[in-house]
LUMZA-715597 format. One record per residue (C-alpha): residue number from 1; residue in one letter; x, y, z negated. Coordinates in nm, 4 decimals, decimal comma. Example, Ala and Ser with C-alpha at 12.3 -4.5 7.8 and 13.67 -1.06 7.14 Angstrom:
BEGIN
LONU   nr  rest      east     north        up
LONU    1     A    1,2300   -0,4500   -0,7800
LONU    2     S    1,3670   -0,1060   -0,7140
//
This chain:
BEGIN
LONU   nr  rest      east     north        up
LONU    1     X   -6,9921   -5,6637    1,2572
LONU    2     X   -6,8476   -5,9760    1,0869
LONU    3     X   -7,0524   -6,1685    0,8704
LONU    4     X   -6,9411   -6,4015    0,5542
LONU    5     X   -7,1091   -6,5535    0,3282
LONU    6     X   -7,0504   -6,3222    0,0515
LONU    7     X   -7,2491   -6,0573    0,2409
LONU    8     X   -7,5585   -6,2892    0,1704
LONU    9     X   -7,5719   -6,1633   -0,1813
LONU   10     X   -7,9674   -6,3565   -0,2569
LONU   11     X   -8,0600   -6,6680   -0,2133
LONU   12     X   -8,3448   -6,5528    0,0094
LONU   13     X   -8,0686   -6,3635    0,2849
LONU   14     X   -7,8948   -6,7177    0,2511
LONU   15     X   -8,1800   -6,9399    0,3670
LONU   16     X   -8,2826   -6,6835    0,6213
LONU   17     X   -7,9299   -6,6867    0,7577
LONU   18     X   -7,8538   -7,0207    0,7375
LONU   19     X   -8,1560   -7,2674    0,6758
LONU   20     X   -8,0049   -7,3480    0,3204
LONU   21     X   -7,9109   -7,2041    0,0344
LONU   22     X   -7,5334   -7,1434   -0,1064
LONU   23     X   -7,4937   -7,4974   -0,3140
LONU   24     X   -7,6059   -7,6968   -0,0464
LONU   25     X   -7,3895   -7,4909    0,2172
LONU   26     X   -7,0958   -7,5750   -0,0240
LONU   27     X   -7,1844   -7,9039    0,0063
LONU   28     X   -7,2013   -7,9458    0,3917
LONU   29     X   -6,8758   -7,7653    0,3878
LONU   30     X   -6,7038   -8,0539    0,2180
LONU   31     X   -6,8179   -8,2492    0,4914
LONU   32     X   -6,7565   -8,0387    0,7536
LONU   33     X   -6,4239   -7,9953    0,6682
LONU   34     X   -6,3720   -8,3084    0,6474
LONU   35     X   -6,5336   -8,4277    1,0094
LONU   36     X   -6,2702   -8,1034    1,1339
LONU   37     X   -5,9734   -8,2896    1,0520
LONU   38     X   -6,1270   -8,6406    1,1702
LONU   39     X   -6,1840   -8,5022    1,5202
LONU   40     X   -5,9056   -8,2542    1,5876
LONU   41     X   -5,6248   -8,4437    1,3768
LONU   42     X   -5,5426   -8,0765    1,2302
LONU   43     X   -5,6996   -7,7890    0,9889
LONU   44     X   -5,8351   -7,5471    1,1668
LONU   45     X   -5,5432   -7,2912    1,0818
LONU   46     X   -5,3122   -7,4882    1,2795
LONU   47     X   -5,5178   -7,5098    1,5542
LONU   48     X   -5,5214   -7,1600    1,6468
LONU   49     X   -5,2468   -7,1071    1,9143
LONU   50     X   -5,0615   -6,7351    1,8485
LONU   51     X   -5,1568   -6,5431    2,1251
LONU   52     X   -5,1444   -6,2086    2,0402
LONU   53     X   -5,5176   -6,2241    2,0233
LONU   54     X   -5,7144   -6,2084    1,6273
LONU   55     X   -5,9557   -6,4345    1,6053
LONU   56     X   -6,2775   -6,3648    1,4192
LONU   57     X   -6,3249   -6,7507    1,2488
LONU   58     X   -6,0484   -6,8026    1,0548
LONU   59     X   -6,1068   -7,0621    0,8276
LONU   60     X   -6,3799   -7,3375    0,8116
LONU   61     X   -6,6328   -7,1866    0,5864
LONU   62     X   -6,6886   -6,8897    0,9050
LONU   63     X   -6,6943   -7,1528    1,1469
LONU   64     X   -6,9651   -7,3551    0,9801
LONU   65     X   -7,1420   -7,0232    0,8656
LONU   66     X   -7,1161   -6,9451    1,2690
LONU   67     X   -7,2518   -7,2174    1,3554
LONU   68     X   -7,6014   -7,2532    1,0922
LONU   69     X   -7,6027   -6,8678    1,1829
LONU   70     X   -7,6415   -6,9534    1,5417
LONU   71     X   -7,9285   -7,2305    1,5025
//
């Protein structure tokens, strides 16, 4: 089961999800994005390496979603 942010459709799912609600995730996102770059020199897009193998965080909004999930 994949889970994205739009599946969070109250504020209440949000914070129990992810500590925070959606405006201040969007907000951390800018940041996150931009510490991304700053650390792996690249978007996250062109870090994947074609395998053959999907991956299920494809853009930086999962991973960061991943990651509060996972705290």
């Amino acid at each position: 089961m994949k889970l994205g942010l739009s599946d969070l459709k109250s504020e209440r799912q949000c914070r129990a999800a992810i500590g925070m609600d959606k405006d201040r995730f969007f907000k951390l996102l800018e940041a996150f994005k931009q510490s991304y770059l700053d650390i792996h020199g690249m978007r996250l897009k062109e870090n994947h390496v074609d395998n053959g193998i999907g991956y299920c965080i494809n853009s930086v909004e999962d991973l960061l979603l991943y990651t509060l999930f996972s705290l």
